[in-house]
N, C-alpha and C positions, 0 to 999 in steps of 0.2 A: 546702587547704594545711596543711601540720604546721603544728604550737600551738609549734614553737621549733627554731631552726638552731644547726648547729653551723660557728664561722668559726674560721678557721686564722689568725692574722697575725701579720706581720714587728713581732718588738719587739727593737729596738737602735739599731745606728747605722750611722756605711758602714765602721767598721771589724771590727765584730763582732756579731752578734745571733744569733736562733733565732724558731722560728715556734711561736707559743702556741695553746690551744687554748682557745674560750671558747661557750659555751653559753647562748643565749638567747632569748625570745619573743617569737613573731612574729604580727603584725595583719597585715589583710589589707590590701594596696598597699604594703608596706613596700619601699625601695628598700636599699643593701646599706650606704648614708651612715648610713640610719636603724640598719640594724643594730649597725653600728661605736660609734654613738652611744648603743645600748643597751648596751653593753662598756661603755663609760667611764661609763654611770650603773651597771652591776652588778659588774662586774667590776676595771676598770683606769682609774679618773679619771685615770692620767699617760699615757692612752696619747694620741700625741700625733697629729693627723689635721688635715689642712685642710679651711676648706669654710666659704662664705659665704651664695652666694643661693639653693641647695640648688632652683634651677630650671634647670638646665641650661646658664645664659649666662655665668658669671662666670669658668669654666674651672678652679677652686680644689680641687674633689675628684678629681682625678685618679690614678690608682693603677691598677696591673695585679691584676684579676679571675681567678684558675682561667689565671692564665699571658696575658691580655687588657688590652689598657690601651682604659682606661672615665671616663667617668664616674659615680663611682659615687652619684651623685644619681640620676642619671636612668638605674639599670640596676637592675631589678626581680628582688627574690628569688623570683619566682614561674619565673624564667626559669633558676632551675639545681632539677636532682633533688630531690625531697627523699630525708631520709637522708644525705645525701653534703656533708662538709663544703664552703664555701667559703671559700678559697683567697684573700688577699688580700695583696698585697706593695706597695711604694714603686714609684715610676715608676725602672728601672734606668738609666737614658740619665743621668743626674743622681746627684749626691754624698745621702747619707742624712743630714739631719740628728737625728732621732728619729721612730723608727717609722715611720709613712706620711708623713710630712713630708719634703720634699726642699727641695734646694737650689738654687734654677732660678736663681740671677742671672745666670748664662753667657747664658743668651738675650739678659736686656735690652744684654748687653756686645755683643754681634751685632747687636742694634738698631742699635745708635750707629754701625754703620761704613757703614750705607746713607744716603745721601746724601737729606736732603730734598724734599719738594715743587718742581720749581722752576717759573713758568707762563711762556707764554710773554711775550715781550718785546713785542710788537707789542697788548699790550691784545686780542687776540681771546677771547671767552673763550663762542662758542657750540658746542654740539655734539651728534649724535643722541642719541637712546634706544639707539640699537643700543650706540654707543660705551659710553655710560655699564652698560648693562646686562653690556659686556664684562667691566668692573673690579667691579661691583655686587659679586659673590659672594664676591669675595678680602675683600670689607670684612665679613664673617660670620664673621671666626675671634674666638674667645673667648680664645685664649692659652692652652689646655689645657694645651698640650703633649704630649699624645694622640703627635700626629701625629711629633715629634722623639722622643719614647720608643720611638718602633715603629719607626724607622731604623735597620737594621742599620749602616751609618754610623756612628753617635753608639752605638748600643746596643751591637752586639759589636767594630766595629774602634777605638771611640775614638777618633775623628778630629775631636773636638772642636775642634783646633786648623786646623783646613786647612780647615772644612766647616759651615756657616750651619743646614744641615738647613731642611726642607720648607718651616716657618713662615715663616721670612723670607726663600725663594725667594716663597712668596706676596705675602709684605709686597712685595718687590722690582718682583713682576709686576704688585702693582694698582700703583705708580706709574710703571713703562716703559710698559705699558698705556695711561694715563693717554692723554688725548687732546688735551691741557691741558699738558700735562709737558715741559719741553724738556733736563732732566738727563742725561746720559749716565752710564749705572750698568755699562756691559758688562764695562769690565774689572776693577771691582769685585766683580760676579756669578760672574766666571771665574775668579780669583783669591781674593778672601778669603771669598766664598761657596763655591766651590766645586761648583758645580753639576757640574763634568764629574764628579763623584764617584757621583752620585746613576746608578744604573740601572734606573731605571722600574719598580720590581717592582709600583708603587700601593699597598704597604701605608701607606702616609699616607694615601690618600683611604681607602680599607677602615673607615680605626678613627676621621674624622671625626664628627663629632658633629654638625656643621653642614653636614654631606654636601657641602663644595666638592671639587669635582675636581682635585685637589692638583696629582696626577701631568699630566693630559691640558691642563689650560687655563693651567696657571703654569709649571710645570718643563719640561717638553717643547716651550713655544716660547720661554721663554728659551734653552734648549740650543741652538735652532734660530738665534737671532740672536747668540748665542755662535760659531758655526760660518760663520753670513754672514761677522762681522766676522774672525775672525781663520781660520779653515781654508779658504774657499772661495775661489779666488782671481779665478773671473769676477767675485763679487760684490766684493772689494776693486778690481778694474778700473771696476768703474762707478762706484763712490762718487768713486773720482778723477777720473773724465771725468766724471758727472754727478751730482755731489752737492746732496744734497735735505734738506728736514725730516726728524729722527731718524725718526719713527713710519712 
């Protein structure tokens, strides 16, 4: 490994900035947080960077790598060229509030319109391994936001208003999922999530960090029970002649 890298990074704000150039020394396992963090002790102590448990789970360092949204705890310098600067920017799906720091409250606002846990009414409250191992993996996201930065969706069309993006189609699916659940979310899903928006390209699952299968196990069978309830109309025939438990 070279004895010191060269990193390019966004210093400003969401209205204006430019990309600086800083130079500094590298030990061996360094990850690119550590680097950034050797900037503000050599270079730039205002420059401004999140980052808490610097183990991969808290979701807090997230930023786009060489044009990649990473985390950059857990994305090792050994893993780009040496010689060749690295590249580091703000997560673009989200407003800049200084340097690599963004402004992600629009997610938790997206939270709030998913409707609660609800169990059922009847006191049942047994169920497989299978069921549970169903919803298990949706419960692994850290809240990066990884997943919402790499949505053309949110990234290049701006549809911030019409469109929940990946994360809380997952949030959505581990409680429809839910084996346990007797809420009805669909035409909240269809409406103010906006799932018809989404067309499966899987770069949400791509740039997970906790490798859940975004695309294949949460968004693609909600779309599917989006489609029973409201486009298919054998399936709206039977729900009226024999209707049954949501699940």
């Amino acid at each position: 490994m070279a004895d010191q890298v060269t990193l390019r990074i966004y210093r400003g704000d969401n209205d204006q900035g430019e990309m600086k150039e800083y130079t500094v020394p590298v030990q061996s396992g360094m990850v690119v947080l550590d680097a950034v963090h050797a900037v503000q002790a050599i270079h730039a102590p205002d420059l401004a960077v999140r980052w808490n448990c610097k183990a991969g789970k808290c979701g807090s360092c997230g930023g786009e790598v060489n044009g990649h949204p990473k985390l950059m705890c857990m994305d090792r310098l050994n893993n780009y060229a040496e010689g060749e600067p690295i590249e580091i920017r703000p997560m673009k799906a989200f407003p800049v509030i200084k340097d690599l720091a963004c402004d992600v409250s629009w997610n938790y606002e997206v939270n709030k319109k998913i409707p609660a846990f609800k169990p059922r009414p009847d006191g049942h409250r047994k169920f497989s391994q299978q069921e549970a191992d169903r919803v298990q993996e949706f419960r692994k996201c850290i809240e990066c936001f990884c997943c919402q930065n790499v949505c053309h969706v949110l990234r290049e069309h701006r549809k911030h208003d019409k469109f929940g993006g990946p994360r809380f189609l997952v949030r959505a699916a581990s409680l429809e999922m839910h084996p346990l659940d007797v809420e009805d979310r669909m035409k909240m899903i269809k409406e103010e999530l906006g799932v018809g928006y989404c067309n499966i390209t899987k770069c949400c699952t791509e740039v997970c960090p906790e490798s859940i299968a975004i695309t294949d196990n949460a968004i693609i069978p909600l779309k599917e029970r989006v489609v029973d309830r409201y486009y298919d109309p054998i399936q709206m025939l039977l729900r009226v002649i024999m209707p049954g438990p949501k699940k």
